[in-house]
C-alpha beads as a LAMMPS data file, in Angstrom:
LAMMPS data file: protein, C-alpha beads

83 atoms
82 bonds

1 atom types
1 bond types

-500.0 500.0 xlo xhi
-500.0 500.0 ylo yhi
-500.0 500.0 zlo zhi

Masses

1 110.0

Atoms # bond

1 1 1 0.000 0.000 0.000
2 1 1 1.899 3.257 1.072
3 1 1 6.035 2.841 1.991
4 1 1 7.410 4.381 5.015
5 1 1 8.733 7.826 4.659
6 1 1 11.218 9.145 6.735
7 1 1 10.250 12.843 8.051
8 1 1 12.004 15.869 7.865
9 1 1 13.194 16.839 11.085
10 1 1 11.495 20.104 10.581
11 1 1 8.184 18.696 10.100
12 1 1 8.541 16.339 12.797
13 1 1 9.944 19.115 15.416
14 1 1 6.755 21.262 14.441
15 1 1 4.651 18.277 14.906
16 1 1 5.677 17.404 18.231
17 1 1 5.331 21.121 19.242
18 1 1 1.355 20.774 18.588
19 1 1 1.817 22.053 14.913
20 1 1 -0.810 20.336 12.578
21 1 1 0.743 18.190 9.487
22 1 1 -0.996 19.803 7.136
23 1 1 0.087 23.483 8.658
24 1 1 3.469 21.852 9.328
25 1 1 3.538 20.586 5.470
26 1 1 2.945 23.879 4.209
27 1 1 5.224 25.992 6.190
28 1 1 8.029 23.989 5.209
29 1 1 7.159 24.452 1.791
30 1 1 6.922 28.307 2.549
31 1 1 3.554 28.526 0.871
32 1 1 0.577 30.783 2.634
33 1 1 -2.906 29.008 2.340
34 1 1 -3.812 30.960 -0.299
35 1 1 -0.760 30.332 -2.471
36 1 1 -1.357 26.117 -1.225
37 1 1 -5.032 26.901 -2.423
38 1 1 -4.386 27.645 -5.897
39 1 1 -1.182 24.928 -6.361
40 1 1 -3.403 22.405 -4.724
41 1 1 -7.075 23.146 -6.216
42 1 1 -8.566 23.104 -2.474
43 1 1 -9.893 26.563 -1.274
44 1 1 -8.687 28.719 1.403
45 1 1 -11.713 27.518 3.566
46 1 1 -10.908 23.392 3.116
47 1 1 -7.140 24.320 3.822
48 1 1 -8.007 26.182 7.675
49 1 1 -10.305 22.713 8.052
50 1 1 -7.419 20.526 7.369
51 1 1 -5.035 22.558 9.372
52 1 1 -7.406 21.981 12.409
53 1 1 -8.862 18.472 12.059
54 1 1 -7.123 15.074 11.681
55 1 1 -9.719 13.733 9.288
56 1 1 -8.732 13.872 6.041
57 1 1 -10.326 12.765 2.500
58 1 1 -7.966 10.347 0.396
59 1 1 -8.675 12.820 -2.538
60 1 1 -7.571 15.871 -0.147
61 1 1 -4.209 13.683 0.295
62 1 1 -3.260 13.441 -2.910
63 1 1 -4.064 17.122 -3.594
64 1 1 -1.712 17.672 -0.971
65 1 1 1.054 15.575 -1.780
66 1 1 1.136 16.769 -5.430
67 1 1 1.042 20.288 -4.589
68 1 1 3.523 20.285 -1.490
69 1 1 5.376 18.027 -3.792
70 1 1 6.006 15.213 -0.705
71 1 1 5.123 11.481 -1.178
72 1 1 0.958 10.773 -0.510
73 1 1 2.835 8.124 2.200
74 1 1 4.487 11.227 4.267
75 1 1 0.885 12.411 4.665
76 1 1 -0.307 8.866 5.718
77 1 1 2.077 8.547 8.170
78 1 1 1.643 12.067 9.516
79 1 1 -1.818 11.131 9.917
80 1 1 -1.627 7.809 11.391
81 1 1 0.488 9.583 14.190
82 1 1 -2.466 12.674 15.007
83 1 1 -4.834 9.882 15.940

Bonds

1 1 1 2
2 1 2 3
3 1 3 4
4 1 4 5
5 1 5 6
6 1 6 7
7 1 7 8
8 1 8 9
9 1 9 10
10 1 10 11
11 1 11 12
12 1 12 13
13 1 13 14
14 1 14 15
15 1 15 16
16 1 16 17
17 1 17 18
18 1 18 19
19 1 19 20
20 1 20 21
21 1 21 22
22 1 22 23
23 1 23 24
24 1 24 25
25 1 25 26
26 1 26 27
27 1 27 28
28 1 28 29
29 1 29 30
30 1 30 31
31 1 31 32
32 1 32 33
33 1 33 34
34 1 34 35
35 1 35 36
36 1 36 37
37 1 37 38
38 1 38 39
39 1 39 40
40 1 40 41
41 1 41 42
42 1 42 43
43 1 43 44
44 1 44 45
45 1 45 46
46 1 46 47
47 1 47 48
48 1 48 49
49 1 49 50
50 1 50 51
51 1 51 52
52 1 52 53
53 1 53 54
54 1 54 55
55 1 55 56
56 1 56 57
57 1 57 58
58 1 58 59
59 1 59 60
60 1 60 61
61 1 61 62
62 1 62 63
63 1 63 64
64 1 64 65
65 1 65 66
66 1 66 67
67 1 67 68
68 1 68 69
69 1 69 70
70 1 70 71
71 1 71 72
72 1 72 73
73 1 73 74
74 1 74 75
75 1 75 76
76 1 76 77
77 1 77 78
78 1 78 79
79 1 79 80
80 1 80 81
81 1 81 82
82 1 82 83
């Protein structure tokens, strides 16, 4: 199914300071929501949801990935820890 991916340390430092992956993801990246909004095709409004909630669609993954340009699998196992 997905491969492990091994985390930036950035990411992962972020993460364990209460940052959300998604917020974490996009920081890293250096993108703003609205410039993650139009790279990713999800608006403004989805990208504050996923930057607060844990649950997220399979088809809001692989937006993600592509358009923070990380494997869908980083995102899985970002996820997998939240829960």
């Amino acid at each position: 199914m997905y491969e492990s991916v091994e985390v930036p340390q950035s990411l992962a430092d972020a993460i364990a300071k209460g940052v959300s992956m998604v917020r974490a993801c996009r920081e890293y990246r250096g993108y703003s929501p609205e410039q993650l909004s139009l790279t990713s095709g999800l608006t403004v409004e989805e990208i504050a949801f996923l930057e607060t909630h844990t649950q997220v669609k399979p088809s809001d993954v692989t937006r993600l990935s592509r358009a923070l340009s990380q494997p869908e699998s980083l995102f899985v196992s970002l996820l997998a820890r939240e829960d």
